[in-house]
C-alpha positions in Angstrom: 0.0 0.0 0.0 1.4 3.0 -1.5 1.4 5.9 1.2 -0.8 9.3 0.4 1.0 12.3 -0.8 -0.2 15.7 -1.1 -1.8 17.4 -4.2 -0.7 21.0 -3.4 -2.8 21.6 -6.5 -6.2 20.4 -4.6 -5.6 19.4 -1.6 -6.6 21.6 2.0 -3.6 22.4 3.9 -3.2 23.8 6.9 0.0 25.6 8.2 1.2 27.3 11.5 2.9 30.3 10.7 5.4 32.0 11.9 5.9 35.8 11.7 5.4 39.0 13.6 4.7 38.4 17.7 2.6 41.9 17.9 -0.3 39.4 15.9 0.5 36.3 18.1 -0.2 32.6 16.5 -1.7 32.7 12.9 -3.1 29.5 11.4 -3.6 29.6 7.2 -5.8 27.3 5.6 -5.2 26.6 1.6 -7.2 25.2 -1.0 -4.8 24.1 -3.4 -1.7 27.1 -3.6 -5.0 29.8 -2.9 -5.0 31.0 0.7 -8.8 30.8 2.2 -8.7 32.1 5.5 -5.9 32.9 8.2 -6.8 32.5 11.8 -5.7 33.1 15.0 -7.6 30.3 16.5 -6.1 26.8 15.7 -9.2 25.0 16.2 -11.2 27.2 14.0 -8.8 26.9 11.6 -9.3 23.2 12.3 -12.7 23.8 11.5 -12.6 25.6 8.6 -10.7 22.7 6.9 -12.7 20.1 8.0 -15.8 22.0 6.3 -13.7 23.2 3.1 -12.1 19.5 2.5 -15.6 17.5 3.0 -16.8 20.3 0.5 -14.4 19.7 -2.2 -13.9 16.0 -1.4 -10.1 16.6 -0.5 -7.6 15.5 1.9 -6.4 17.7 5.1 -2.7 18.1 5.2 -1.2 19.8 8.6 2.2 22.0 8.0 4.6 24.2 10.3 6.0 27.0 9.2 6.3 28.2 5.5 8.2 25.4 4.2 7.4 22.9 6.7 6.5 19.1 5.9 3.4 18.0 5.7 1.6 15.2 7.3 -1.9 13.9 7.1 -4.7 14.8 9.0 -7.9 12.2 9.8 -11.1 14.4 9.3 -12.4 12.3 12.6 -9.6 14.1 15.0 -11.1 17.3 13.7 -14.4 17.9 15.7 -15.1 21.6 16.0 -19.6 21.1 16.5 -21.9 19.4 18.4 -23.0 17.7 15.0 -19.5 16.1 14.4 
């Protein structure tokens, strides 16, 4: 079994930033190379993800930093409602 890799093309990525302290912790979510939304909040940028990958019917890849590596995220250790 061959093991996933990321489609930076169409895949949801989600990276912890780095960057200026004055805005504290930022959290980026990508569709693709397009940014969608950056966050403060990790676990709404959790969120966000979740909703945007089950949407486009994509993987969730978590990344640190600009250039960091990427590993997979399971859509189930995602739960960000009471519906989930």
């Amino acid at each position: 079994m061959s093991i996933p890799q990321p489609d930076f093309d169409r895949d949801v990525i989600v990276r912890h930033l780095q960057g200026d302290p004055e805005r504290g912790e930022q959290w980026a979510v990508f569709l693709g190379l397009d940014k969608r939304v950056e966050l403060s909040d990790q676990q709404g940028a959790f969120v966000f993800a979740r909703l945007l990958a089950d949407l486009q019917q994509r993987r969730i890849w978590l990344g640190h930093g600009d250039d960091g590596e990427l590993s997979p995220l399971d859509r189930g250790q995602l739960r960000g409602c009471s519906c989930c």
